[in-house]
C-alpha positions, 0 to 999 in steps of 0.5 A: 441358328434359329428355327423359322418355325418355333423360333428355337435355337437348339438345332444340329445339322441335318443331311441332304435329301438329293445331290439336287437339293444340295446343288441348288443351294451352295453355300447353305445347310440343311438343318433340323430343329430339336425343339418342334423337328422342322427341317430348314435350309440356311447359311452354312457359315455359322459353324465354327470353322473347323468344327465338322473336321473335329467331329468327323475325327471324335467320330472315327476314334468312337469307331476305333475304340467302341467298334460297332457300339459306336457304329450302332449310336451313330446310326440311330441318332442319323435315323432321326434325321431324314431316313426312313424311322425319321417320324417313327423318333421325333414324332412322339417327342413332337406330338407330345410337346405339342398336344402339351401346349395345345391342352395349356392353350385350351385350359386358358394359358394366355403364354400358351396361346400366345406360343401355339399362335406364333407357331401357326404364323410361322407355319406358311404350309397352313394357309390362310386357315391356319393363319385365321387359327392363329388369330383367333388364338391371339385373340384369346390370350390378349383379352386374357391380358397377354400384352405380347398377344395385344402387340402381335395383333396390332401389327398384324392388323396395321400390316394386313396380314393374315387379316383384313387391314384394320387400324382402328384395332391396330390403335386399339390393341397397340394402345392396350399393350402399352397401357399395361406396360408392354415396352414393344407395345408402346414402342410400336404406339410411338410410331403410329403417332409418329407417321400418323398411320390410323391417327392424327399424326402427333409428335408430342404423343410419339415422344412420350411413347418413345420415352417411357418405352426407353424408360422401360429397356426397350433399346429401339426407342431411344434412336427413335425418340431423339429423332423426334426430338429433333422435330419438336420445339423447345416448348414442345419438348418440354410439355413431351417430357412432363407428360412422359413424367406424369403417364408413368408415374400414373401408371406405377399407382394405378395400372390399366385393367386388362381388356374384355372380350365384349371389345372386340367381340362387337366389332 
């Protein structure tokens, strides 16, 4: 199960606030996140099929054996789910991982930036305030050179959203990422030349972007060069694949310097 807030995937089950909330959704489960406490709904299916059987037992043979020890645990560890001392035991754990990232991302950790950003992005209850937060974090960490900061930016300014539609930096961000060696970046630079989405459409180009990022690990690339390998001439192919061959030799010797800020500042 992975968080929609935080992307983590340490979670555990979580309790039903109402018999209402737990008829409106059959077959899902309430689940809470021990990374950043964001309670969820999702598909109940993923447990191991017998496992809450084999708690409940573990659990009644704690009672028998621990008495009211066990009963003692087991009621603090439920408090930290939906009761009422639910905030008085996450929230220091939370608001300490998060005033931690947040301090990093102020003293200039591009990773931390990049972090804080994704967690407002996924953080739907912000708005547009904070979506605004997140890009401007985003920003930060990719003039810092995050090329994963430059890719989330591109695609947020490809798609519009959180942002006004703008493909000039989609191009630009995109174009850095994968000139510093980002495989998702230059996948995602492939594909603009492919569909010809704020550029002339070019398949050579496309080809060779596709290629490298294969050549990187990045296991989208590879369907995506052979279908546009299909659509280029032998010829074509040919200047695709010396090209591919020389751009990452060039880039081994001699990688792109990271961006400045005065670039997207003037726009």
């Amino acid at each position: 199960m992975k968080c929609p807030n935080c992307g983590g995937t340490a979670c555990r089950e979580s309790k039903w606030r109402s018999h209402r909330e737990k008829s409106e959704h059959p077959g899902s489960h309430p689940y809470r996140c021990l990374e950043c406490s964001f309670r969820f709904i999702g598909p109940a299916s993923h447990l191991p099929a017998g496992r809450s059987k084999l708690i409940g037992v573990a659990a009644g043979l704690l009672v028998v054996v621990l008495g009211g020890v066990a009963l003692s645990v087991s009621h603090v560890l439920d408090s930290r789910d939906d009761g009422g001392n639910e905030q008085a035991l996450a929230s220091p754990v939370v608001t300490t991982e998060s005033n931690a990232l947040l301090q990093a991302a102020q003293a200039g950790d591009g990773e931390a930036q990049y972090r804080l950003a994704k967690s407002m992005l996924y953080d739907s209850s912000r708005g547009r305030e904070g979506a605004a937060e997140a890009v401007g974090w985003l920003r930060r960490a990719a003039e810092g050179g995050h090329t994963g900061a430059m890719v989330q930016l591109g695609k947020l300014y490809r798609t519009g959203l959180g942002v006004l539609q703008n493909f000039d930096l989609t191009l630009d961000w995109l174009r850095k990422a994968a000139e510093g060696g980002d495989a998702e970046g230059m996948l995602e630079l492939g594909r603009l030349y492919r569909s010809g989405t704020g550029v002339k459409q070019d398949l050579v180009e496309a080809y060779v972007w596709f290629n490298r990022a294969a050549a990187s690990l990045h296991s989208e690339a590879v369907g995506e060069r052979e279908n546009v390998a299909l659509r280029l001439s032998p010829e074509e192919l040919r200047k695709a694949q010396t090209r591919s061959e020389q751009d990452h030799a060039r880039a081994a010797h001699a990688p792109p310097e990271a961006p400045k800020p005065e670039n997207v500042a003037q726009r």
